[in-house]
MIVEX-322724 format. One record per atom (N, C-alpha, C): residue number from 1; residue in three letters; chain; atom name; x, y, z. Coordinates in nm, 3 decimals. Layout:
<lumnus>
+-----+--------+--------+-------+---------+---------+---------+
! num ! residu ! chaine ! atome !       x !       y !       z !
+-----+--------+--------+-------+---------+---------+---------+
! NUM !    ala !      A !    CA !       X !       Y !       Z !
...
+-----+--------+--------+-------+---------+---------+---------+
</lumnus>
This chain:
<lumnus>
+-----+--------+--------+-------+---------+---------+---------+
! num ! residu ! chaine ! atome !       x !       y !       z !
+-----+--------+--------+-------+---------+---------+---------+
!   1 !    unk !      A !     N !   2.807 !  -0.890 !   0.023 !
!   1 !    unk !      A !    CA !   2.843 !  -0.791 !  -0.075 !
!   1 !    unk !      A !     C !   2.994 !  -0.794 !  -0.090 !
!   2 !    unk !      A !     N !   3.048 !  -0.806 !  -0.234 !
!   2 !    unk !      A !    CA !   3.201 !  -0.783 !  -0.241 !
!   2 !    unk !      A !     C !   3.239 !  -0.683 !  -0.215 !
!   3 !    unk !      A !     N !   3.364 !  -0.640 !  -0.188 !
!   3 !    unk !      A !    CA !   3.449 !  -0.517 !  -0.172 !
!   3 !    unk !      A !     C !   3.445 !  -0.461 !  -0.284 !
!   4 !    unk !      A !     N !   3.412 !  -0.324 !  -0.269 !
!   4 !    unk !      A !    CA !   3.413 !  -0.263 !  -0.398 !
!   4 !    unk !      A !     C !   3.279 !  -0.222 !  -0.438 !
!   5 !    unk !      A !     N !   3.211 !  -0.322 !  -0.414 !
!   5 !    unk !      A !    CA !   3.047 !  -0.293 !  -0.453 !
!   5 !    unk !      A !     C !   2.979 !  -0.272 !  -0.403 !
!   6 !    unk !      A !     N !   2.908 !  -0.152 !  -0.472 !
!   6 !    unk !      A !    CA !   2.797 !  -0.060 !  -0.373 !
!   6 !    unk !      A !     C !   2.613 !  -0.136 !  -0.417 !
!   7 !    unk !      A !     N !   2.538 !  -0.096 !  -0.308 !
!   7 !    unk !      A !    CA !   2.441 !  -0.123 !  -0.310 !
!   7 !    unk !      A !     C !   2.336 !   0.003 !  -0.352 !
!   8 !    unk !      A !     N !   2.289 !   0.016 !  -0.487 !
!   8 !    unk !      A !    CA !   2.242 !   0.155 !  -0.532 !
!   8 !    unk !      A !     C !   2.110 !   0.087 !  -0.572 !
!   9 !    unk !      A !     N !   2.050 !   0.162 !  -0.500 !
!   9 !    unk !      A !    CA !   1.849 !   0.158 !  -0.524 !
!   9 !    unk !      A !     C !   1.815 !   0.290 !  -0.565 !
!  10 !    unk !      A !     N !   1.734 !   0.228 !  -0.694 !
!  10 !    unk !      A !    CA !   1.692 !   0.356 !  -0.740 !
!  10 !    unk !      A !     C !   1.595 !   0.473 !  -0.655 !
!  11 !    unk !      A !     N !   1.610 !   0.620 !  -0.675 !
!  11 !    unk !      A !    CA !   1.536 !   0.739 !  -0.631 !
!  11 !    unk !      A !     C !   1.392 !   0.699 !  -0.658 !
!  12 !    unk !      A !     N !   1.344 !   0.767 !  -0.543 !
!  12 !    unk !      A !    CA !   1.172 !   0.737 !  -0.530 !
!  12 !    unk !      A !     C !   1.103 !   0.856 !  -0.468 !
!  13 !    unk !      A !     N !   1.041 !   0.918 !  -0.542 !
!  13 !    unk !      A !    CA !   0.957 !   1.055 !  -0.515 !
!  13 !    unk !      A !     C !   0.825 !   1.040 !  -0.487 !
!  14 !    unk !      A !     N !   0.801 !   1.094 !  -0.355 !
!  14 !    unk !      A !    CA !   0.725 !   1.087 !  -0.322 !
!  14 !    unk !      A !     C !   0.638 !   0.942 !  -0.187 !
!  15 !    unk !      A !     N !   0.550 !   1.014 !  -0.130 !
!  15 !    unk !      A !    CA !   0.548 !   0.877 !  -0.020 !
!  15 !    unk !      A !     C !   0.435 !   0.819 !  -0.099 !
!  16 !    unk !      A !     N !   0.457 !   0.650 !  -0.033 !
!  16 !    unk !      A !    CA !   0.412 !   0.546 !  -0.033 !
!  16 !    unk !      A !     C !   0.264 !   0.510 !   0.064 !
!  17 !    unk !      A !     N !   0.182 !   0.604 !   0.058 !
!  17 !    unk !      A !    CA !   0.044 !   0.604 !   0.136 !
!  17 !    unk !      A !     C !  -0.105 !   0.596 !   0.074 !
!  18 !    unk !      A !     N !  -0.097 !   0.531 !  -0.026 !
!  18 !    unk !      A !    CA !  -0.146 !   0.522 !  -0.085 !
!  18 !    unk !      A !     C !  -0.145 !   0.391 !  -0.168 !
!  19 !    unk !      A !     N !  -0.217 !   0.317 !  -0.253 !
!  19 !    unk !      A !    CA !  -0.207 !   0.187 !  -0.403 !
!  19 !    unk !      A !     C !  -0.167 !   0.259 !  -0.490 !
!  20 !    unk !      A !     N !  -0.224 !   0.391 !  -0.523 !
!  20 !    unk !      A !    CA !  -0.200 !   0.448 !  -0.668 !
!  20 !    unk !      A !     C !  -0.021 !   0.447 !  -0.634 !
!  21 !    unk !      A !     N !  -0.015 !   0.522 !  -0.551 !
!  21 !    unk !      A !    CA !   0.159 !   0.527 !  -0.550 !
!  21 !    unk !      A !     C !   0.233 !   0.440 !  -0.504 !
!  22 !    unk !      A !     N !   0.156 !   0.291 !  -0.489 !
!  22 !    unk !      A !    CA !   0.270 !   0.175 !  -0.454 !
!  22 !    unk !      A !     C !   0.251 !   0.094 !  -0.601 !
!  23 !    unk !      A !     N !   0.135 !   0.153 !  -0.706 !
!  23 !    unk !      A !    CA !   0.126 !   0.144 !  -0.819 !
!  23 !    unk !      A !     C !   0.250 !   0.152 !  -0.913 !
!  24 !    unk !      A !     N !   0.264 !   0.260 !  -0.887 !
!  24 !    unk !      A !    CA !   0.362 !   0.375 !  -0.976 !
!  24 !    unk !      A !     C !   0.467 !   0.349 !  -0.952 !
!  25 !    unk !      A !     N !   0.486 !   0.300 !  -0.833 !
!  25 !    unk !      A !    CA !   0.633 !   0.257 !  -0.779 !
!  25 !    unk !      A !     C !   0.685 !   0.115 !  -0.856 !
!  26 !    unk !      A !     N !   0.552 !   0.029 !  -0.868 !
!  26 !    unk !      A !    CA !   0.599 !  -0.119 !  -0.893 !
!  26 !    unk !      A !     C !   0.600 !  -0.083 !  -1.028 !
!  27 !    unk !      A !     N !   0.532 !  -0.037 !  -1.086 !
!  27 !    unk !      A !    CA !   0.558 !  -0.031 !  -1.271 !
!  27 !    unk !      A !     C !   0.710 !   0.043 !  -1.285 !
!  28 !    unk !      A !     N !   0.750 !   0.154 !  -1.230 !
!  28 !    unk !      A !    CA !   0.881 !   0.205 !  -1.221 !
!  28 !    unk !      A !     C !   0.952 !   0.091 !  -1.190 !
!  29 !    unk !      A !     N !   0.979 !   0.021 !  -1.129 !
!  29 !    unk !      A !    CA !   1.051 !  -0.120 !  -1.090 !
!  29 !    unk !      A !     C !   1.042 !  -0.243 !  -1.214 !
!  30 !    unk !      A !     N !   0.922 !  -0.215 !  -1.262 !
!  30 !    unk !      A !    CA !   0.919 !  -0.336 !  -1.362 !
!  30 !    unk !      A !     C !   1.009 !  -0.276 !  -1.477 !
!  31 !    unk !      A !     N !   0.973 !  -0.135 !  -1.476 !
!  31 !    unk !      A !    CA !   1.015 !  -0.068 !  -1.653 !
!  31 !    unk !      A !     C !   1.191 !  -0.048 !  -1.609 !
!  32 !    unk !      A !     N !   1.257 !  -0.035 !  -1.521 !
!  32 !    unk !      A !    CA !   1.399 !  -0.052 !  -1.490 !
!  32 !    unk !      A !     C !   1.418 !  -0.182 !  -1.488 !
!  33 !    unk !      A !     N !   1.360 !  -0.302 !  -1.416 !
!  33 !    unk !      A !    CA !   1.422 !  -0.398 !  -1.451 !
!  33 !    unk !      A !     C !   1.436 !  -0.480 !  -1.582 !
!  34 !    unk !      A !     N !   1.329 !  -0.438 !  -1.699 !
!  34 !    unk !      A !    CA !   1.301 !  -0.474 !  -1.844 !
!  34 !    unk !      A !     C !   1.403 !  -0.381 !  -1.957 !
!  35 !    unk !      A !     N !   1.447 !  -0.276 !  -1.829 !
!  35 !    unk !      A !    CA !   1.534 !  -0.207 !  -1.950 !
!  35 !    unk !      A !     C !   1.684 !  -0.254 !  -1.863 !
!  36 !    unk !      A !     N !   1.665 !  -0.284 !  -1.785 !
!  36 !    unk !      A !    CA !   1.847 !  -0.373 !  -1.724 !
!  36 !    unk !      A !     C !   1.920 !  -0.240 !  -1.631 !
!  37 !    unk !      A !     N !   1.803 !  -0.105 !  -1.648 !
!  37 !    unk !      A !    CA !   1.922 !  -0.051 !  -1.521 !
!  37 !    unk !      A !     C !   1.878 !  -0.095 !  -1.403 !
!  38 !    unk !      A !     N !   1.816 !  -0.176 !  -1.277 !
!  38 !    unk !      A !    CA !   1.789 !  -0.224 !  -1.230 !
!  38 !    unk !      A !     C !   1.821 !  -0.369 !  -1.248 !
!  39 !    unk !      A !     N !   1.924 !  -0.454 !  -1.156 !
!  39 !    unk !      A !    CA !   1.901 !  -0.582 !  -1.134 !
!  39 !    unk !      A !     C !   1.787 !  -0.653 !  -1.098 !
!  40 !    unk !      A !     N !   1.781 !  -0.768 !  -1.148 !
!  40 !    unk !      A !    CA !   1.620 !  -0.837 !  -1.136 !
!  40 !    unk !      A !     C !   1.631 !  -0.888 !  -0.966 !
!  41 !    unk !      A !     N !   1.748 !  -0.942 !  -0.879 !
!  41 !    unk !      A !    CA !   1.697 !  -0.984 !  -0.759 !
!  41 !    unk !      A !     C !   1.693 !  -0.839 !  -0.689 !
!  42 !    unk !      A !     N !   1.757 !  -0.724 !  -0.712 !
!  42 !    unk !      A !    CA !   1.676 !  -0.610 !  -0.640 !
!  42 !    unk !      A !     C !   1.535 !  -0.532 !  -0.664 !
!  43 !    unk !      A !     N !   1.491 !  -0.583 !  -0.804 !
!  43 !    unk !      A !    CA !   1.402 !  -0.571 !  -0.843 !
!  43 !    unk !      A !     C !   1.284 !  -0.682 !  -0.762 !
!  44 !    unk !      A !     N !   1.342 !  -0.778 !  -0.798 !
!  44 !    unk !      A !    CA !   1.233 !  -0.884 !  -0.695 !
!  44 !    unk !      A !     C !   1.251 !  -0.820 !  -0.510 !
!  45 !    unk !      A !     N !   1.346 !  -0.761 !  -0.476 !
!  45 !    unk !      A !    CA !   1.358 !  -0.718 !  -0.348 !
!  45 !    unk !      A !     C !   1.251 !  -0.602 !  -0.278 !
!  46 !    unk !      A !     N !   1.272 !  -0.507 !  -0.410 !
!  46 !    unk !      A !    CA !   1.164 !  -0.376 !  -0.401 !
!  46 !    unk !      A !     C !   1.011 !  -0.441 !  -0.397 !
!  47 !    unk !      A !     N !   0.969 !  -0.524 !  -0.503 !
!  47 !    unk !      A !    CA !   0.868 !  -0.582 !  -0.536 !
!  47 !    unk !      A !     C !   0.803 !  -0.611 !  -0.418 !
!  48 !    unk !      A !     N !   0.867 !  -0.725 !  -0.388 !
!  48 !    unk !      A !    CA !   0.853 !  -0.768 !  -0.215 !
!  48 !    unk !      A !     C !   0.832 !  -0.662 !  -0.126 !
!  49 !    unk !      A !     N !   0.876 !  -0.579 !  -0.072 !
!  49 !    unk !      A !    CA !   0.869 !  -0.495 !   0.005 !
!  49 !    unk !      A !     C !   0.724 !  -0.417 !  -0.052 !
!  50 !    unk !      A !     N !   0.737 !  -0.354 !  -0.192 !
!  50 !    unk !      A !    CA !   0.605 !  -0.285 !  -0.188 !
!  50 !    unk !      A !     C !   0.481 !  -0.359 !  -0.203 !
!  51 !    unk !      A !     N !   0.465 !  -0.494 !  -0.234 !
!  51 !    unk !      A !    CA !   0.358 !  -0.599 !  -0.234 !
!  51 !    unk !      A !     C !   0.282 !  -0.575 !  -0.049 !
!  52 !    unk !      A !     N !   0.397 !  -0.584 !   0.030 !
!  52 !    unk !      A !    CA !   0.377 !  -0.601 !   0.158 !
!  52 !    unk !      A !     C !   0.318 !  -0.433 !   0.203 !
!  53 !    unk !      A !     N !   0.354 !  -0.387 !   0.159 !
!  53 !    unk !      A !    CA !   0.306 !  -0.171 !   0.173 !
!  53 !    unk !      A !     C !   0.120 !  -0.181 !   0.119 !
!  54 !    unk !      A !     N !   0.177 !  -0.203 !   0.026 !
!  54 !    unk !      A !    CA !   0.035 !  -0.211 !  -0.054 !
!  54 !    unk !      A !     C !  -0.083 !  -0.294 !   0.083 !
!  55 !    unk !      A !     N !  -0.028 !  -0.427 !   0.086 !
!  55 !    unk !      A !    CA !  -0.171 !  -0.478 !   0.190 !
!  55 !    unk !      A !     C !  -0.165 !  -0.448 !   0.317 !
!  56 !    unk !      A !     N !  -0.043 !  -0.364 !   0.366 !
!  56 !    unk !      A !    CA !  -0.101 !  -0.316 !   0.498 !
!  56 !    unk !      A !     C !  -0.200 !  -0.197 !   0.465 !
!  57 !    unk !      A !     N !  -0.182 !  -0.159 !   0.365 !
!  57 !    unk !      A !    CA !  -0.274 !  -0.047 !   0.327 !
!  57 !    unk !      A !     C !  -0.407 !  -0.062 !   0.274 !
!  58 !    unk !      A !     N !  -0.415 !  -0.143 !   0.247 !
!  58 !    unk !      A !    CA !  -0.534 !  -0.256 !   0.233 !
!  58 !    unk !      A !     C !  -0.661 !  -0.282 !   0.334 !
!  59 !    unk !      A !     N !  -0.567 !  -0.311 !   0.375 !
!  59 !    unk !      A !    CA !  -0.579 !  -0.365 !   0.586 !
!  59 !    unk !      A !     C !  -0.641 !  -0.260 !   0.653 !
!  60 !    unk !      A !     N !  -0.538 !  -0.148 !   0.640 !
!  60 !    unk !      A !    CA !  -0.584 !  -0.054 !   0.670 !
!  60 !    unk !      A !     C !  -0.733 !   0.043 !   0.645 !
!  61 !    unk !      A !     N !  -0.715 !   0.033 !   0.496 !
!  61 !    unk !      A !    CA !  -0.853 !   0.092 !   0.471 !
!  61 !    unk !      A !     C !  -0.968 !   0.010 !   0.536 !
!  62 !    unk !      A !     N !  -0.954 !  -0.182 !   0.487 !
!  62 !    unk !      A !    CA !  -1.079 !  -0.199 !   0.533 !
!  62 !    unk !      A !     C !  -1.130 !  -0.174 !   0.694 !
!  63 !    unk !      A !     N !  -1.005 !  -0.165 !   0.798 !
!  63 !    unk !      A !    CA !  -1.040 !  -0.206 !   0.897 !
!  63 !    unk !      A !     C !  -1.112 !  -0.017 !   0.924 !
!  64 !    unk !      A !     N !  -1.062 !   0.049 !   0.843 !
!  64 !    unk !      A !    CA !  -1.128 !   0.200 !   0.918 !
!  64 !    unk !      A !     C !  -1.260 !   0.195 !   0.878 !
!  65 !    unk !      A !     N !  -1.326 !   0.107 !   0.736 !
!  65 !    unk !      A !    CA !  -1.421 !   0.089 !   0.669 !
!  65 !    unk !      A !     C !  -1.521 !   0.016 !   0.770 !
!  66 !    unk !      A !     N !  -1.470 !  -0.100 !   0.863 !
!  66 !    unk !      A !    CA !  -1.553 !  -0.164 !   0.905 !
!  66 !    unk !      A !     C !  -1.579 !  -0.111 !   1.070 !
!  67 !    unk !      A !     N !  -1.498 !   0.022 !   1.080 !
!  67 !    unk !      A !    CA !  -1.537 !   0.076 !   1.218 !
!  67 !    unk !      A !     C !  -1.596 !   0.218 !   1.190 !
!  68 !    unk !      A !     N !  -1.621 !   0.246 !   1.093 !
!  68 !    unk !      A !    CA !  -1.714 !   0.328 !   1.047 !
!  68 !    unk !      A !     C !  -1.850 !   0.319 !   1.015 !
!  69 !    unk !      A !     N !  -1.841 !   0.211 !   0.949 !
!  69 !    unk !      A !    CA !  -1.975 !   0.070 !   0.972 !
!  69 !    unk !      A !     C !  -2.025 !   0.079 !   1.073 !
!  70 !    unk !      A !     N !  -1.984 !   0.026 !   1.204 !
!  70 !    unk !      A !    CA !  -1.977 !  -0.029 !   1.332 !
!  70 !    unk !      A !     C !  -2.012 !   0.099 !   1.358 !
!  71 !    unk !      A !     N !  -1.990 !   0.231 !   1.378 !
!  71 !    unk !      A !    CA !  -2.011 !   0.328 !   1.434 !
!  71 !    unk !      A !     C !  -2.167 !   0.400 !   1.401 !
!  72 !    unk !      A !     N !  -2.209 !   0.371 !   1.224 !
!  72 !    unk !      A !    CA !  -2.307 !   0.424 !   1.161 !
!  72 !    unk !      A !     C !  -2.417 !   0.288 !   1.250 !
!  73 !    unk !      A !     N !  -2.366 !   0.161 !   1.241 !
!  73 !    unk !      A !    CA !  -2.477 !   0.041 !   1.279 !
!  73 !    unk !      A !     C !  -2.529 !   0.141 !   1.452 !
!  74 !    unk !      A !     N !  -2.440 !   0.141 !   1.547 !
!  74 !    unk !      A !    CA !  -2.469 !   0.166 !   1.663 !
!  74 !    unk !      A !     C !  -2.550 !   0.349 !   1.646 !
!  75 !    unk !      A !     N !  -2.568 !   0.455 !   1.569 !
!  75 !    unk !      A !    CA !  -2.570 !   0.534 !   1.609 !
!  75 !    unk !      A !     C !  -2.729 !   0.521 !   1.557 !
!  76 !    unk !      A !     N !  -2.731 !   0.428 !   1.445 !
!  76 !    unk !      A !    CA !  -2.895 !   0.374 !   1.378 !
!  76 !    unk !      A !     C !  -2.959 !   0.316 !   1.535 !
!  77 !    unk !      A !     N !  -2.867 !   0.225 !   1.575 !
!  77 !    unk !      A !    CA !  -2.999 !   0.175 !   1.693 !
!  77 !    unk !      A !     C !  -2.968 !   0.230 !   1.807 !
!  78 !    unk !      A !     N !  -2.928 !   0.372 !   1.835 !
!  78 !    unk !      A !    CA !  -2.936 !   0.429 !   1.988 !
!  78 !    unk !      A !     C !  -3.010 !   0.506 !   1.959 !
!  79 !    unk !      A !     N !  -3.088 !   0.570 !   1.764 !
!  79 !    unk !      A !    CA !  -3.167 !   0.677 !   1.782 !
!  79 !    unk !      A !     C !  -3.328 !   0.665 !   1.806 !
!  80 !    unk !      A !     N !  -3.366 !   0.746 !   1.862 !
!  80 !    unk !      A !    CA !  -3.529 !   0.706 !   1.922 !
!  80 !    unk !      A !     C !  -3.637 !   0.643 !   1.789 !
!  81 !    unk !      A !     N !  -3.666 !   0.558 !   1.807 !
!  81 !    unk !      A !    CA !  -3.806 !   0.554 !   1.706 !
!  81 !    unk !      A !     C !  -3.926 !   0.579 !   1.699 !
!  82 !    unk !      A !     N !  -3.949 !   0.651 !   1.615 !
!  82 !    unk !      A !    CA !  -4.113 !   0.691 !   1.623 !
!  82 !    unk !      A !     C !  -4.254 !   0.593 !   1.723 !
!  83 !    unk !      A !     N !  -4.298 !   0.664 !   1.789 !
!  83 !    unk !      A !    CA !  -4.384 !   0.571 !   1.841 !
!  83 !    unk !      A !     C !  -4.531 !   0.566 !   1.785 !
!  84 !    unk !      A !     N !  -4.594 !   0.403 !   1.784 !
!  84 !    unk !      A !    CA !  -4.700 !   0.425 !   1.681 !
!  84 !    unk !      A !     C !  -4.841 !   0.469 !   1.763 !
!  85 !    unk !      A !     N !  -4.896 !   0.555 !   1.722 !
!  85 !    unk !      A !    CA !  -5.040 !   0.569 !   1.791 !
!  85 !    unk !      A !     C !  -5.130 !   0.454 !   1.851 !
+-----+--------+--------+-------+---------+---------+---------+
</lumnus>
């Protein structure tokens, strides 16, 4: 960075826990960098960073998805089954 020049990233409301709002975030990033108040390599910088938010969150959902699974599979075969006459 030269002397003199500051490093200014645009304001961001609200958290990032969610797609819808790493959504909202990247279209805010696209629509500043298409209108030029946003530079395009900090624009590609944010991008990056929320690409990477987004699939841990991803990650995240499926893996709670597939131990919820895992939890419904095991609680199906520990319950008693009818016995036949």
């Amino acid at each position: 960075m030269s002397e003199g020049s500051a490093l200014i990233v645009p304001p961001r409301v609200g958290p990032l826990n969610t797609l819808s709002a790493v959504r909202r975030e990247l279209v805010k990033i696209y629509r500043e960098a298409r209108q030029g108040t946003l530079a395009s390599t900090e624009a590609t910088r944010l991008t990056y960073i929320l690409q990477a938010i987004g699939k841990i969150l991803e990650q995240t959902d499926l893996e709670k998805r597939v131990e919820d699974l895992e939890r419904a599979a095991k609680a199906l075969t520990h319950q008693e089954r009818p016995r036949m006459p």
